[in-house]
C-alpha positions as semicolon CSV with decimal commas, in nm:
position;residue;x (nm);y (nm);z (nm)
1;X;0,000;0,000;0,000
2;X;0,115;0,376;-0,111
3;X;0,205;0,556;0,172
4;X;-0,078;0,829;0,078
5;X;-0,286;0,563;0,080
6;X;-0,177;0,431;0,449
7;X;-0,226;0,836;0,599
8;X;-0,587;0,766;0,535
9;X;-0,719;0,573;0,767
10;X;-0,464;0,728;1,035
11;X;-0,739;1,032;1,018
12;X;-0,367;1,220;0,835
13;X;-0,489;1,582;0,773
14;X;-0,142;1,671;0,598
15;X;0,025;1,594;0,271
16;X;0,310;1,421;0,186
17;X;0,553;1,610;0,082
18;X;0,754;1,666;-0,296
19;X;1,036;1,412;-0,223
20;X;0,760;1,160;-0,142
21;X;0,884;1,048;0,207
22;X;0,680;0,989;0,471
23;X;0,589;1,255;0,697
24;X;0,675;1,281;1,043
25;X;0,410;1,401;1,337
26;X;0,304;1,298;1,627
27;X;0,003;1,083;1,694
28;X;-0,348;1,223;1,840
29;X;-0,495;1,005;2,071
30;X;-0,730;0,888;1,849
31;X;-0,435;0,811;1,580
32;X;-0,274;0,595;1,830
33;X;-0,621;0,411;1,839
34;X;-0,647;0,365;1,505
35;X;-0,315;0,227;1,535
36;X;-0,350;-0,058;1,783
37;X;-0,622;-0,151;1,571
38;X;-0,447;-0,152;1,253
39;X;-0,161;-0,364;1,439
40;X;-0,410;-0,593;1,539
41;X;-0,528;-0,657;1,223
42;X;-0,197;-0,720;1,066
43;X;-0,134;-0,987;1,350
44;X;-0,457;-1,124;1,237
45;X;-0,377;-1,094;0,901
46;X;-0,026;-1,222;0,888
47;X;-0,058;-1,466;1,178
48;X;-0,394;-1,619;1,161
49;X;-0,336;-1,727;0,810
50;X;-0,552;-1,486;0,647
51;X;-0,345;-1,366;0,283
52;X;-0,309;-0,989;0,361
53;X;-0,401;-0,897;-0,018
54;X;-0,745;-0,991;0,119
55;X;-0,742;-0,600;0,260
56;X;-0,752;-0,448;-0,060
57;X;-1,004;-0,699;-0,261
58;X;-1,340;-0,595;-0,331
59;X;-1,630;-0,818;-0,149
60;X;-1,977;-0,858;-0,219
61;X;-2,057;-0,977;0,093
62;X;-2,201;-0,778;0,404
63;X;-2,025;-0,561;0,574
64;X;-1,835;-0,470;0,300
65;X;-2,122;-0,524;-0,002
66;X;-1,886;-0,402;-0,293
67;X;-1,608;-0,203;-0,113
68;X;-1,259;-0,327;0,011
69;X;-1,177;-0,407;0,389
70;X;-0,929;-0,111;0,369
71;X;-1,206;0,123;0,212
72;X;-1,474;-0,030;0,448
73;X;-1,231;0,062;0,756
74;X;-1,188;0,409;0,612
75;X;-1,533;0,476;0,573
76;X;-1,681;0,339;0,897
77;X;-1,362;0,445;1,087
78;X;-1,278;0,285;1,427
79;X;-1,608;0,071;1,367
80;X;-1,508;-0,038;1,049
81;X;-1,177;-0,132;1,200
82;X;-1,363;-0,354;1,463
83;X;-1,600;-0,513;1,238
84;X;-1,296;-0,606;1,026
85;X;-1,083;-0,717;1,357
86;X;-1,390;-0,943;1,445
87;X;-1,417;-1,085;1,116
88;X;-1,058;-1,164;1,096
89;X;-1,104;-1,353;1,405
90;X;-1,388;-1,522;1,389
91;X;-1,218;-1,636;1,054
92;X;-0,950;-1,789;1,267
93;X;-1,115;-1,956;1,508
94;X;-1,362;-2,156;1,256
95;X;-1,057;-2,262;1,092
96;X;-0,902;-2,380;1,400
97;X;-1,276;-2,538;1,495
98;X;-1,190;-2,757;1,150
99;X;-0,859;-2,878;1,232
């Protein structure tokens, strides 16, 4: 993912700059939120077996009826995140259920 793309669902009211790097600033409290959420989605992504292009995949199914996980999350915000989180999970644990 673009790093413009990754400022998004941080809540990122800046720009990155013309040499492209990433910008530094320091984290709202509702950034650092967003955050822990985001990390545990990655650990759910990476470790639970889920493929992490699945973020960035349209689905048809509800929640996301049409839109991406990473679009869903920005839309809905810190709900979206947690609908994704649980999702992710209860993934995991009906594949563990069949092992």
């Amino acid at each position: 993912m673009p790093d413009s793309a990754a400022l998004v669902p941080l809540d990122y009211s800046g720009k990155i700059g013309a040499s492209g790097k990433r910008p530094r600033f320091r984290f709202l409290p509702h950034q650092k939120q967003i955050t822990s959420y985001l990390k545990e989605i990655d650990v759910a992504t990476t470790g639970g077996g889920e493929v992490v292009s699945w973020l960035p995949k349209k689905i048809g199914a509800r929640p996301f009826e049409g839109r991406t996980p990473v679009e869903y999350m920005v839309k809905m915000g810190m709900d979206g995140m947690a609908e994704v989180l649980r999702l992710l999970t209860e993934a995991a644990l009906r594949r563990s259920l069949r092992k």
